[in-house]
C-alpha positions in Angstrom: 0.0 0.0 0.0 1.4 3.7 -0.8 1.7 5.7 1.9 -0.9 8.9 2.2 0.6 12.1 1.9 -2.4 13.6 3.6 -1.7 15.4 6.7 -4.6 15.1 9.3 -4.6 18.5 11.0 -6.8 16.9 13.7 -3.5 13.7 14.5 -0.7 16.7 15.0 -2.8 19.0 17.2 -4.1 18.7 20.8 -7.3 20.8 20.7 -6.9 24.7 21.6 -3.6 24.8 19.8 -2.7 27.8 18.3 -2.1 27.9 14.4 1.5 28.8 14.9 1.6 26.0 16.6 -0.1 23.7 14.3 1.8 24.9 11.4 5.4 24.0 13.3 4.2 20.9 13.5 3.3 20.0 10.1 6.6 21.4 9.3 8.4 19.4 11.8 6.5 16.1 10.2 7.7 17.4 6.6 11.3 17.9 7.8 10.8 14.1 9.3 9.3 12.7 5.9 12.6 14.2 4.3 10.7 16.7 2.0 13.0 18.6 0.1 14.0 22.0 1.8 12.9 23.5 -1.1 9.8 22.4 -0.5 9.6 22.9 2.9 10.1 26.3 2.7 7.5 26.8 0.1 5.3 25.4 2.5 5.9 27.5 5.6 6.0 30.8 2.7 2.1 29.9 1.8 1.1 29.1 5.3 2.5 32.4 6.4 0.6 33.8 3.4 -2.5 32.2 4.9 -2.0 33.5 8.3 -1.6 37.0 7.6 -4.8 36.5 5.5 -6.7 35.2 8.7 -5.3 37.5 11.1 -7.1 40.5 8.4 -10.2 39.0 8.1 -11.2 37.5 12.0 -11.5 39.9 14.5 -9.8 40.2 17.7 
C-alpha cells in the first residue's frame, strides 16, 4: 500500500492549539518525511501567506 501524503490536521494537534503552533508541527512532520527543503520552505512561505490573510479578516 502507498503511503498517504495527507496530513490530518486533527492527529498533529491537541485541541486549543494555536495555528503557529499547528503549522510547526506540520513542518516538523515534513522535515521528518525528508521533503525537500525547497519544498519545505515553500510550505511555511504559503502558510505564512494564509495567516496573515486570517489575522485581516477575524477579528480580535
Amino acid at each position: 500500500m502507498a503511503k498517504s501524503n495527507v496530513v490530518r490536521i486533527a492527529a498533529l494537534t491537541p485541541l486549543g492549539q494555536d495555528l503557529g503552533e499547528a503549522v510547526n508541527a506540520f513542518l516538523s512532520c515534513c522535515r521528518s518525511k525528508n521533503l525537500s527543503p525547497n519544498t519545505i520552505i515553500y510550505y511555511e512561505n504559503r502558510l505564512k501567506a494564509f495567516r496573515r490573510y486570517l489575522q485581516a479578516r477575524i477579528p480580535r
